[in-house]
C-alpha positions, 0 to 999 in steps of 0.5 A: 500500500503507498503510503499517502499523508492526506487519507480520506477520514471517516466520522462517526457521525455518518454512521450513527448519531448516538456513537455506537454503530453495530452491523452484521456482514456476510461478505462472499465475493464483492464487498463494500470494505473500502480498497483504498487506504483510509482513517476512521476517528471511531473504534472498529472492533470486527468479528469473524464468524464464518470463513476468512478475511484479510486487511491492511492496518498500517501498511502491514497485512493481516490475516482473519480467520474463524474467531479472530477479532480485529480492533482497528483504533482511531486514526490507524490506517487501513483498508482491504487489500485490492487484490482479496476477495472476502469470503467471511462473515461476521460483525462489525462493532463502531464506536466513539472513543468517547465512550472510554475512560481515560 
């Protein structure tokens, strides 16, 4: 992935006014994870269930599998690699860092 200074960032306001965003996917083939590398200013905790997944997060590849849970933090960067196609299904957990204690 070519490292980039000015990324797309994604809100968490876009997704859920309340904070907390929580999505089911079933990803077989084509899917709607991003392919270009971008930052979130939210919490992403993903749970595999069924099948395998790979992402980016800071320019290092990652392997998902059955159980894995990926936690993505604010402002890493990540994206799902051009080349893979998912074959996964599992849950996506958004949230604000709000809702952390210090």
């Amino acid at each position: 992935m070519t490292k980039n200074k000015n990324l797309p960032l994604s809100h968490m306001k876009t997704l859920s006014s309340s904070g907390v965003f929580i999505k089911h996917f079933v990803q077989f083939g084509k899917t709607e994870m991003r392919t270009y590398a971008h930052r979130d200013d939210y919490y992403i905790v993903a749970l595999i269930t069924a099948g395998s997944a790979a992402m980016e997060v800071d320019f290092e590849r990652v392997d998902l599998n059955v159980g894995d849970i990926l936690i993505v933090s604010p402002w890493q960067v990540h994206r799902k690699p051009t080349d893979e196609q998912w074959c996964a299904d599992g849950w996506m957990l958004a949230f604000s860092p709000e809702f952390l204690s210090e």
